[in-house]
C-alpha positions in Angstrom: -10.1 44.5 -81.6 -7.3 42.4 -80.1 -6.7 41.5 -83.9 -6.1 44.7 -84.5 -4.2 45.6 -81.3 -1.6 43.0 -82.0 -0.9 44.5 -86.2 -0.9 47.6 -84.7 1.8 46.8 -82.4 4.3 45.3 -84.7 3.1 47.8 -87.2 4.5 50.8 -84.7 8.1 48.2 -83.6 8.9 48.4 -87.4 8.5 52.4 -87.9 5.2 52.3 -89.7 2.3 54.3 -88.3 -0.7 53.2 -87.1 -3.2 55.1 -89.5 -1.2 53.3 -92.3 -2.9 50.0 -90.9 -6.5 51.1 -91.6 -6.7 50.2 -95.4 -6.2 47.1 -97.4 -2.2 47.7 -97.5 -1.6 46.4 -94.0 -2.4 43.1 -94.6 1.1 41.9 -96.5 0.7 38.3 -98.5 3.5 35.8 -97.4 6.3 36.0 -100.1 5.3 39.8 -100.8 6.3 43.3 -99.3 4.5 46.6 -98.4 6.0 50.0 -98.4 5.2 52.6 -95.3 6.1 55.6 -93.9 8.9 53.5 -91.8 9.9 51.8 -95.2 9.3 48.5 -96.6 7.8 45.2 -94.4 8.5 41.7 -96.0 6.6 38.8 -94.5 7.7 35.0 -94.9 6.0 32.2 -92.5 8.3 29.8 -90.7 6.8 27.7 -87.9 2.8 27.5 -87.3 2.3 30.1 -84.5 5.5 32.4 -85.9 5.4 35.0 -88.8 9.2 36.6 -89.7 9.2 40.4 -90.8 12.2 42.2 -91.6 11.9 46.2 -92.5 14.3 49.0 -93.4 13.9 50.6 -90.0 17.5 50.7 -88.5 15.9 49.2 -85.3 14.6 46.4 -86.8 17.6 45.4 -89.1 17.5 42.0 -86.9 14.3 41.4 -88.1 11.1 40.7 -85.7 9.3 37.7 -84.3 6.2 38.2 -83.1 3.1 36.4 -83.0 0.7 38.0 -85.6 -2.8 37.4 -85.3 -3.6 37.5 -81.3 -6.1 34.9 -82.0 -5.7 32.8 -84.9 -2.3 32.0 -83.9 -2.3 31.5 -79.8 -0.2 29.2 -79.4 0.9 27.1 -76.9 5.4 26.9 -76.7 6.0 24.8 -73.5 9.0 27.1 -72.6 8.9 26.7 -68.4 6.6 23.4 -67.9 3.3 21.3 -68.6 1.1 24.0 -66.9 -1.7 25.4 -68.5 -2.4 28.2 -66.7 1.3 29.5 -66.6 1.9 32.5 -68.9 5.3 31.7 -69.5 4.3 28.4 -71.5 2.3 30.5 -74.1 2.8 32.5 -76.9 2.6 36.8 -76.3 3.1 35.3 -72.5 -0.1 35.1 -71.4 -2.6 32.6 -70.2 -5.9 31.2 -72.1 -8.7 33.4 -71.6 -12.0 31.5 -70.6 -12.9 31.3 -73.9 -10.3 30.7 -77.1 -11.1 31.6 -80.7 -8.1 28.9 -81.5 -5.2 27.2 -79.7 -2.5 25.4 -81.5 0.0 23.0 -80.0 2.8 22.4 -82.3 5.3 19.9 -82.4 8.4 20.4 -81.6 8.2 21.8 -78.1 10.1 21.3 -74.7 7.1 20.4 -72.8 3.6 19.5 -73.7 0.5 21.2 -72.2 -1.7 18.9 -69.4 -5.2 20.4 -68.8 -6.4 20.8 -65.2 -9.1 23.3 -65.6 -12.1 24.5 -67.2 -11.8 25.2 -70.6 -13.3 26.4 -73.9 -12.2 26.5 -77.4 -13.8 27.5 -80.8 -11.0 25.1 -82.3 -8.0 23.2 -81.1 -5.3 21.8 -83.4 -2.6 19.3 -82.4 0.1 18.9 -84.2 1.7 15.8 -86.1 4.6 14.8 -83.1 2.4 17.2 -79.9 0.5 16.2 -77.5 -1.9 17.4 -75.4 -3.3 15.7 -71.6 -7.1 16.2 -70.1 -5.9 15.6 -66.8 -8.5 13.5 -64.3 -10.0 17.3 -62.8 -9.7 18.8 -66.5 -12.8 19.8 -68.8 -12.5 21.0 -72.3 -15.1 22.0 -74.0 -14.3 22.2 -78.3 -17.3 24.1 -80.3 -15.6 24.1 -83.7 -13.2 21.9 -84.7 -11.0 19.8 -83.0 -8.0 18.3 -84.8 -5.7 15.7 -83.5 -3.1 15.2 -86.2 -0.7 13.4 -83.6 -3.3 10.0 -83.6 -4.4 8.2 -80.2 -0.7 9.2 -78.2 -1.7 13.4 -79.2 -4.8 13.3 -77.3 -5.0 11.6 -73.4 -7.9 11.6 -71.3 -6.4 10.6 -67.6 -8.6 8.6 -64.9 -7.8 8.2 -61.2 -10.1 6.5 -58.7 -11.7 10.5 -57.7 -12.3 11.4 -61.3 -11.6 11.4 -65.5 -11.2 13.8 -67.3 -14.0 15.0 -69.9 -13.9 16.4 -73.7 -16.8 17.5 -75.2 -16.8 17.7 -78.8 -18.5 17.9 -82.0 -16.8 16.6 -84.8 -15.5 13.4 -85.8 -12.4 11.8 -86.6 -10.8 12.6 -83.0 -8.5 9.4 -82.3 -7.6 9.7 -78.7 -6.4 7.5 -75.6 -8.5 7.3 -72.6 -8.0 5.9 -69.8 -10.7 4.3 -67.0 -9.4 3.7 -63.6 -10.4 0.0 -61.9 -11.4 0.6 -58.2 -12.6 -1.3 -55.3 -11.7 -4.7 -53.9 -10.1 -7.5 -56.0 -12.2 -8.8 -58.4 -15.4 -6.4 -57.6 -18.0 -5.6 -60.4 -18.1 -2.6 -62.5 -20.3 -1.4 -65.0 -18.3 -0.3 -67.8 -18.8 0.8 -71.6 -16.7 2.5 -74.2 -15.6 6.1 -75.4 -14.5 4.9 -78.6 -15.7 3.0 -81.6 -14.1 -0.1 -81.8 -12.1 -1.3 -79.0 -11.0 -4.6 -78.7 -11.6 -6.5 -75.4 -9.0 -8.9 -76.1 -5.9 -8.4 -74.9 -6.3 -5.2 -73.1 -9.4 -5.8 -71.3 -9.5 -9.7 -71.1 -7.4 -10.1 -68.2 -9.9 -10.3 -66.1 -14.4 -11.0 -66.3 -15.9 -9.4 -69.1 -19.6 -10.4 -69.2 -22.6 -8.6 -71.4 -26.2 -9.2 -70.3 -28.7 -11.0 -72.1 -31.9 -10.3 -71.8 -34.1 -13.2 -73.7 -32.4 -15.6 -71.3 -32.0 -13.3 -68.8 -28.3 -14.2 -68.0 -24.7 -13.1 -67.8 -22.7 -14.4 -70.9 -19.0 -14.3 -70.9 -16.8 -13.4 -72.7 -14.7 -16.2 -73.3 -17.8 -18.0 -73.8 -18.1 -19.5 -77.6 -20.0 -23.4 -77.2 -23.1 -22.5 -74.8 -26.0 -20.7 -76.2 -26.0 -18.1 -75.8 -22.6 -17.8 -76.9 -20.3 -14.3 -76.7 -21.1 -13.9 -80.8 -24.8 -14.3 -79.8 -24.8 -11.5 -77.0 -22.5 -9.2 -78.9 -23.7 -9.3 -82.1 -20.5 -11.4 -83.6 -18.4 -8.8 -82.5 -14.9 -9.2 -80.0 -15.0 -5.2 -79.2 -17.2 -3.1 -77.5 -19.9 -1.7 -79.0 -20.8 1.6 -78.1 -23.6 2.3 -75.9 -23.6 -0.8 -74.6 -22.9 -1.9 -71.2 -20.7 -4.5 -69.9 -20.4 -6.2 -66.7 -16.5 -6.5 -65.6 -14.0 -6.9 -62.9 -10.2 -7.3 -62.1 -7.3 -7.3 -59.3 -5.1 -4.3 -58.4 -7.0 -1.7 -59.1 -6.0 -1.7 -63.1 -5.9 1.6 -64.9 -7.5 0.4 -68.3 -6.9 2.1 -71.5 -9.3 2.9 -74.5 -7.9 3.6 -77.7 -9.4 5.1 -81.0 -11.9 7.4 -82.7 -13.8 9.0 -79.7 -17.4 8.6 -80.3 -20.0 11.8 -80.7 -22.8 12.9 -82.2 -25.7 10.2 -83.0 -25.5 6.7 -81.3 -28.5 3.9 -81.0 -28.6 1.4 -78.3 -31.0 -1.3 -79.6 -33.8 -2.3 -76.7 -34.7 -5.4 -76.3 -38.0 -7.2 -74.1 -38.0 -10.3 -75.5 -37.9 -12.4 -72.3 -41.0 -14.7 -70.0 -43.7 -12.1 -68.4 -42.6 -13.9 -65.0 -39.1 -13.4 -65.5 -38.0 -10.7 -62.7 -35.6 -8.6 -64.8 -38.2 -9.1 -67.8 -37.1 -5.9 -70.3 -33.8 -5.0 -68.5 -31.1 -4.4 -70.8 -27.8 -3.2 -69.4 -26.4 -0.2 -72.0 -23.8 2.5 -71.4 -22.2 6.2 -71.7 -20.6 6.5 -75.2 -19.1 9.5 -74.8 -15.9 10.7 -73.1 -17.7 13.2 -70.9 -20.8 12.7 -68.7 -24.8 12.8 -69.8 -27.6 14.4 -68.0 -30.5 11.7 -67.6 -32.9 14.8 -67.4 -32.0 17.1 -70.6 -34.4 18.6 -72.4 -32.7 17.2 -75.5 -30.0 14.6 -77.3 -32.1 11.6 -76.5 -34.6 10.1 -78.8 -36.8 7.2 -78.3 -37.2 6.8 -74.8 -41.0 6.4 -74.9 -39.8 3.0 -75.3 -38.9 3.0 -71.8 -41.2 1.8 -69.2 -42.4 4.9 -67.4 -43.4 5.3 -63.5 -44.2 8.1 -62.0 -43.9 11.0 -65.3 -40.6 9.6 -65.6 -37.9 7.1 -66.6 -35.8 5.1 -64.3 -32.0 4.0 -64.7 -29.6 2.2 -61.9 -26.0 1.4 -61.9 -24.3 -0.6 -59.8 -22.5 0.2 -56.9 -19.9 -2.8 -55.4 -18.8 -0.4 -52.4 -21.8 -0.4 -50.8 -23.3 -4.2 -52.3 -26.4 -2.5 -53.9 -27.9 -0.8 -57.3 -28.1 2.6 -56.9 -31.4 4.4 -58.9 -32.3 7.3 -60.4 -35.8 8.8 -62.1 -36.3 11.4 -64.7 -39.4 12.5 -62.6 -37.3 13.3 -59.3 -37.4 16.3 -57.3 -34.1 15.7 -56.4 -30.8 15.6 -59.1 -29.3 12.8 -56.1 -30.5 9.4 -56.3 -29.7 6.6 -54.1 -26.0 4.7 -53.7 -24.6 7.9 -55.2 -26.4 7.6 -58.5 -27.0 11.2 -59.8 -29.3 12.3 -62.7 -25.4 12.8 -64.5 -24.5 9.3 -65.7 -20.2 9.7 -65.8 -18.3 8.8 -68.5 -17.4 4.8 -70.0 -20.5 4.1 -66.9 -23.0 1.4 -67.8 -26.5 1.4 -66.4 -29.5 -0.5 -66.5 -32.9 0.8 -68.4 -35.9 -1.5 -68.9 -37.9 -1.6 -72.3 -41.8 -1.4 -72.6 -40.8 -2.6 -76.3 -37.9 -4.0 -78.3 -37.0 -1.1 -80.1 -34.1 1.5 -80.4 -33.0 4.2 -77.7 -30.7 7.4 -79.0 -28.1 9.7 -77.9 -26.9 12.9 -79.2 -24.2 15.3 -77.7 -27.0 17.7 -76.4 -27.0 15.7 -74.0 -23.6 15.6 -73.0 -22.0 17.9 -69.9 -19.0 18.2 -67.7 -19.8 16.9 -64.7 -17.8 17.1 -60.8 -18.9 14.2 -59.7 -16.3 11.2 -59.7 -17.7 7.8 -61.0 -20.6 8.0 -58.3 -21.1 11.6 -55.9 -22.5 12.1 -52.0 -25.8 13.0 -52.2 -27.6 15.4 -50.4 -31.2 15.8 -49.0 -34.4 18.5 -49.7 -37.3 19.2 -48.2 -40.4 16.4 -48.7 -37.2 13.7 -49.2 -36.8 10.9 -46.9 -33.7 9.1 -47.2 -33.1 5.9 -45.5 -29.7 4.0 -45.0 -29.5 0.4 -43.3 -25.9 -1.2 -42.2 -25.3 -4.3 -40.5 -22.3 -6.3 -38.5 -22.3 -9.3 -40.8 -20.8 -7.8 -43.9 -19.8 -4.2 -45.6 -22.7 -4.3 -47.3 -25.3 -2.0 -46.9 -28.8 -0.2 -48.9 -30.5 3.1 -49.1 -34.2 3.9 -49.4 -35.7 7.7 -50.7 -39.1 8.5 -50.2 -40.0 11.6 -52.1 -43.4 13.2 -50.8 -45.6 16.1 -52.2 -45.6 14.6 -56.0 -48.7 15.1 -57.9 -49.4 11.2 -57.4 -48.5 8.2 -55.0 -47.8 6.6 -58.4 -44.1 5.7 -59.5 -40.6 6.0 -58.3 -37.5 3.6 -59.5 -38.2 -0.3 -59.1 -35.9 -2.3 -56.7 -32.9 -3.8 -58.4 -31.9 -6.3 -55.8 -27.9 -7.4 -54.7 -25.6 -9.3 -56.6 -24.4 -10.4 -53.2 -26.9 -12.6 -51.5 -25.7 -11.6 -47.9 -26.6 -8.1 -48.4 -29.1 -6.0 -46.6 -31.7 -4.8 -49.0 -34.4 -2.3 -47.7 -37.2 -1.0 -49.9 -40.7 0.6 -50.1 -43.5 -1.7 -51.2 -45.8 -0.2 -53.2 -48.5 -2.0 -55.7 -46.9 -5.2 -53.8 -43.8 -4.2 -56.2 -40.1 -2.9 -54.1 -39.2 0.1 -54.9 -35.8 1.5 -54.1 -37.2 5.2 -55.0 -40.9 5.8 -53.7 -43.1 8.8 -54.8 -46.0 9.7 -52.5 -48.3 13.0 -52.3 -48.5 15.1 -49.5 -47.7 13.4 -46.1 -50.7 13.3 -43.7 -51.2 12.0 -40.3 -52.8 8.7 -41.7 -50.1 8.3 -43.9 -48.4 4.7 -44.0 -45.9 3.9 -46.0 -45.6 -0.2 -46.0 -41.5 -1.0 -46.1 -39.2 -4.1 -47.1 -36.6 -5.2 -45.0 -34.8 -8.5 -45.8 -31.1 -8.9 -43.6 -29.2 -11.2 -46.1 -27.7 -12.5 -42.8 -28.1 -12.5 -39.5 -27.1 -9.5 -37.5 -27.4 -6.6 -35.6 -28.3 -3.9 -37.6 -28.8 0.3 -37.9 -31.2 2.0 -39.9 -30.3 6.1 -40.1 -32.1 8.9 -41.3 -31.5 12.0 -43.7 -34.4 14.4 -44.4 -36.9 14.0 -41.1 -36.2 17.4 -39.6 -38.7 18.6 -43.0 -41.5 16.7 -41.6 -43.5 17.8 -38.1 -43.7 14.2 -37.2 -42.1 10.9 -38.6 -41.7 7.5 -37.1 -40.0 4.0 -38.3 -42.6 1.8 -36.6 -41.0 -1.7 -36.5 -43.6 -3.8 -36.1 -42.2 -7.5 -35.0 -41.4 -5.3 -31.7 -44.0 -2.9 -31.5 -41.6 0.2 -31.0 -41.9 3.5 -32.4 -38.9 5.5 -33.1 -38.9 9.1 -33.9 -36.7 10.0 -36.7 -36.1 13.1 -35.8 -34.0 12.2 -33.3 -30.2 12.3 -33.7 -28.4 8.9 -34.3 -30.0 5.3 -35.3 -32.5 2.8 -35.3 -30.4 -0.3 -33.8 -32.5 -3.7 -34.1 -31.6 -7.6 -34.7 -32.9 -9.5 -37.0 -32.5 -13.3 -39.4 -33.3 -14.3 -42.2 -36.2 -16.0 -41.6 -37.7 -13.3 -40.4 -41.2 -11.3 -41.7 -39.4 -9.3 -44.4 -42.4 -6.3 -43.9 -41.6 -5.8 -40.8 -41.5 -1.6 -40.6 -43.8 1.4 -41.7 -43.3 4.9 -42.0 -46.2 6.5 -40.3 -46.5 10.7 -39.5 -48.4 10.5 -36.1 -47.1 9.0 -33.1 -48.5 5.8 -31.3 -51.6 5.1 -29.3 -52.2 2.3 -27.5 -49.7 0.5 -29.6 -45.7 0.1 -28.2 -44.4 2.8 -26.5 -46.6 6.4 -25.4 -44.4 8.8 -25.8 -46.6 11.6 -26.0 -47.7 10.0 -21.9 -44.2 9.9 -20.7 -42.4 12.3 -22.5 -39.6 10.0 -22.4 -38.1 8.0 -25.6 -36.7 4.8 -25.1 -34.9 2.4 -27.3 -35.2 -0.9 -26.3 -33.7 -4.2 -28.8 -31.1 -7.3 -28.0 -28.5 -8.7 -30.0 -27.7 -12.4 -29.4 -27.9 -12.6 -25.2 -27.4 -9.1 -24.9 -29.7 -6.8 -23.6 -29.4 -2.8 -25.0 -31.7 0.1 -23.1 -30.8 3.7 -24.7 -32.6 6.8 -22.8 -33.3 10.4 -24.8 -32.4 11.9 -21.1 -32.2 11.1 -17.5 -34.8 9.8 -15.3 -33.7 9.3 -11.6 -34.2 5.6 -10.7 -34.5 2.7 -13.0 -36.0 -0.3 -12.2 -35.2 -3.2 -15.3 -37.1 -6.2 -15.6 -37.6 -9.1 -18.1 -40.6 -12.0 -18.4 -41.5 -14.5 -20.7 -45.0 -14.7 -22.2 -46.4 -16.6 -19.3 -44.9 -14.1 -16.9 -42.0 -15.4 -15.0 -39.7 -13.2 -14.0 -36.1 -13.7 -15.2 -33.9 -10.6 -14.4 -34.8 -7.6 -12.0 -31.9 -5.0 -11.4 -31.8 -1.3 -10.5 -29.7 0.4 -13.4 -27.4 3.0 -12.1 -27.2 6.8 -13.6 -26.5 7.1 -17.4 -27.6 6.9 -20.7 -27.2 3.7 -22.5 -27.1 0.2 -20.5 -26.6 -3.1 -21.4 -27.2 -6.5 -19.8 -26.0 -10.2 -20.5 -29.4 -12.0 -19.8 -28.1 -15.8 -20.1 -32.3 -16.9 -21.1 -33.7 -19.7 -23.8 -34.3 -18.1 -26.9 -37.8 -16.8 -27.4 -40.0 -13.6 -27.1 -39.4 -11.3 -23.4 -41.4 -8.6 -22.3 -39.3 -6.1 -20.7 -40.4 -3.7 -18.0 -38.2 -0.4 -17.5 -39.5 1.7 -15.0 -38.5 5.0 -14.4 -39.2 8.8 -13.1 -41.2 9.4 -15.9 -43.0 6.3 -16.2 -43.6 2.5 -16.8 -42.1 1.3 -20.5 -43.0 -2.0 -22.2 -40.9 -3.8 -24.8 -41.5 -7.4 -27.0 -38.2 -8.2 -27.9 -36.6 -11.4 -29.5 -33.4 -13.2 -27.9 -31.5 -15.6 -29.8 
């Protein structure tokens, strides 16, 4: 219809009337001439989105120019600026619709169009001398054909450290530029792979580490690596670009903006599996591979991925993690989740040039297809958020930034499965986990929660520290305690704020449990006092914390054979502390208040 409109409407500015336009004679061949009622209509073309009519109507002896087909022919022209969503900067002066039949940006113009919105075109054509700019918040979607006669400088995907920009495509033959923005500290890890078929490392991506992973020797092989077996040409099968699909482990200083250049990959691509390494080996079947595209992929679609029955299932599903150098951890994902959220950000949508860890049941060959592609909102890693029957646990310490994350998701059809613990590059850091089958797991799937439900938990401090464990998710459940065990303490964790504790690293690493009913005859009685008390030290330093007042609180402290070493009358408030000035070694303190008498074990070193 809008084809039609826009005939119409020159048709009527050049004296013709609009019944004329019904048969075969409206349509005039370039070079030729039709006769009407408001006399004769030449056509000539000049440039792409123009067509040049002259007729014998007196009004129109200047001639007209005037876009002819509404859709063919949209065209961008630049006039005002680089927005996209300014009418003034497109032909018939208006703005794309949601959906395009076909956009042309010709060369020649004043300013060239950057994309900061959600679009979709049947097909997009870029001139020899135009470009056009995804910008890091733009998504364009192409169905048909996309044609970039303007090489890698018409096309440019930006990336900033909050997001990239994404293209989804379908044909191929697109050369483009894309960028990948370096975050992070100097010299931090990122897991990186490539949008484009056959991009040298060497020199734009050697400046700093470039490391692939192999998995028969389970180590880290460098780049610049070419005498040791295994050598760079062992790893990377002879080749000095990146291969897509794969993964690659890197990392530089100032926060480099790194640039891709070349054919963008789509449709089919093959990562070949490998489990060739020692049954004993920890990381036995790992094999780091990556994003191909330049756009995102769903972990969970129904379709574009073929072959993953070569993946070691748990749980229905298949696992995946990535790591994370911000918070010193792998985050993880499964296929099987309730949740679309993993842990350390990880979500079931893997973000472009991102690299992540899968582990083979078989040496064989995984697939991709652009089914499985999707824009996605997240930057390179998203905040998660919680559902009902999804226990989320976060641990930080005072020794280092580090810190790790721990979901437990109830109500599954089994206890079985969940996502394996990938554990630090950084030997310092914190690393808490379920342990389940006497295997960590950093995602743990469990049935239905009961009152004699235990759930057995890892906690290993890296170094020694004071350290916080929080909670997201326990308001779902009626009752949930972290029962640490070295002190005997309950702790509801429905209550608002955090677990606070010490520990070293030479102590019992299974030191806590989840359980779903309260204590007995075991640390603390709540349900006798009504009154929740936090009790822990850190160094020489004695911490109380108090749920609410009491009245009068009488603190004392023993050693095991019962001599008393401090006795003081704590005054009104909250949250006390006290310098105790002791040996190391295992106290019992008393804390006796309005509602009751309180025992602790605690640990002073």
């Amino acid at each position: 219809m809008k084809f039609l409109r826009a005939i119409a409407t020159m048709a009527i500015l050049l004296g013709w009337s609009a019944g004329a336009l019904n048969g075969q004679q409206a349509f005039v061949a370039e070079g030729g001439e039709a006769t009407g009622p408001g006399g004769t209509m030449s056509h000539s073309s000049g440039q792409t989105d123009y067509l040049y009519f002259s007729s014998e109507a007196g009004s129109m002896q200047m001639g007209v120019q005037q876009v002819f087909d509404y859709f063919l022919l949209f065209t961008w022209t630049g006039n005002q600026s680089t927005a996209w969503l300014l009418a003034a900067n497109w032909s018939f002066n208006r703005t794309p619709e949601e959906i395009e039949e076909t956009i042309t940006i010709p060369s020649g113009r004043p300013h060239y169009p950057i994309l900061n919105v959600l679009q979709e075109v049947v097909d997009l054509s870029i001139e020899p001398g135009a470009t056009l700019t995804i910008a890091p918040d733009g998504r364009l979607t192409v169905t048909g054909n996309l044609l970039n006669k303007g090489g890698n400088q018409g096309l440019l995907i930006r990336s900033t450290a909050d997001s990239t920009g994404s293209l989804l495509h379908v044909n191929a033959g697109v050369p483009a530029r894309v960028q990948r923005h370096i975050s992070g500290l100097d010299w931090a890890w990122h897991q990186l792979s490539s949008p484009v078929a056959a991009q040298s490392i060497s020199p734009a991506f050697s400046d700093g580490n470039v490391f692939a992973w192999h998995e028969p020797a389970q180590t880290w092989v460098s780049f610049a690596n070419n005498m040791a077996w295994p050598t760079w040409n062992d790893v990377n099968d002879e080749h000095d670009h990146f291969i897509p699909a794969r993964g690659y482990m890197t990392a530089y200083v100032d926060n480099p903006t790194k640039l891709f250049e070349g054919m963008l990959n789509q449709g089919t691509q093959a990562f070949s599996l490998q489990r060739q390494a020692h049954p004993d080996d920890t990381y036995e079947g790992f094999n780091l591979m990556g994003n191909p595209y330049p756009s995102s992929i769903d972990w969970k679609a129904a379709s574009g991925w073929m072959g993953r029955e070569n993946l070691v299932e748990t749980g229905g599903g298949y696992s995946f993690w990535v790591w994370n150098d911000a918070t010193g951890n792998y985050g993880a994902y499964n296929s099987s989740m309730l949740e679309d959220q993993g842990t350390h950000g990880v979500t079931r949508h893997i973000a472009p040039m991102q690299a992540f860890w899968v582990r083979a049941n078989a040496s064989a060959e995984l697939g991709l297809d652009d089914p499985l592609r999707l824009h996605s909102d997240q930057a390179w890693l998203k905040q998660r958020e919680s559902i009902p029957g999804v226990l989320r646990l976060a641990v930080t310490g005072d020794a280092n930034p580090w810190r790790d994350e721990l979901m437990l998701e109830f109500d599954h059809p089994s206890g079985h499965g969940g996502a394996e613990k990938m554990f630090s590059l950084y030997p310092e850091a914190p690393s808490l986990y379920s342990l389940k089958e006497e295997t960590p797991h950093s995602i743990s799937f469990h049935e239905q929660a009961t009152e004699h439900t235990i759930v057995r938990l890892g906690f290993t401090p890296g170094a020694d520290g004071l350290f916080a464990i929080t909670a997201e998710g326990a308001d779902h459940f009626q009752k949930i305690y972290l029962v640490d065990r070295q002190l005997g303490f309950y702790h509801d964790l429905r209550l608002a704020g955090s677990y606070q504790f010490t520990a070293g690293t030479g102590d019992d690493p299974l030191r806590f449990e989840i359980r779903f009913s309260p204590a007995g005859t075991t640390g603390i009685n709540e349900g006798a006092t009504g009154l929740n008390v936090h009790i822990y030290t850190y160094r020489q330093t004695l911490y109380i914390n108090l749920s609410q007042e009491t009245g009068r609180k009488i603190l004392e402290l023993y050693d095991l054979n019962g001599r008393l070493f401090v006795k003081r009358e704590l005054p009104e408030g909250l949250h006390f502390s006290q310098l105790l000035h002791v040996p190391d070694g295992v106290y019992l303190v008393r804390l006796t208040t309005g509602s009751g008498v309180h025992w602790q074990k605690v640990f002073v070193r």
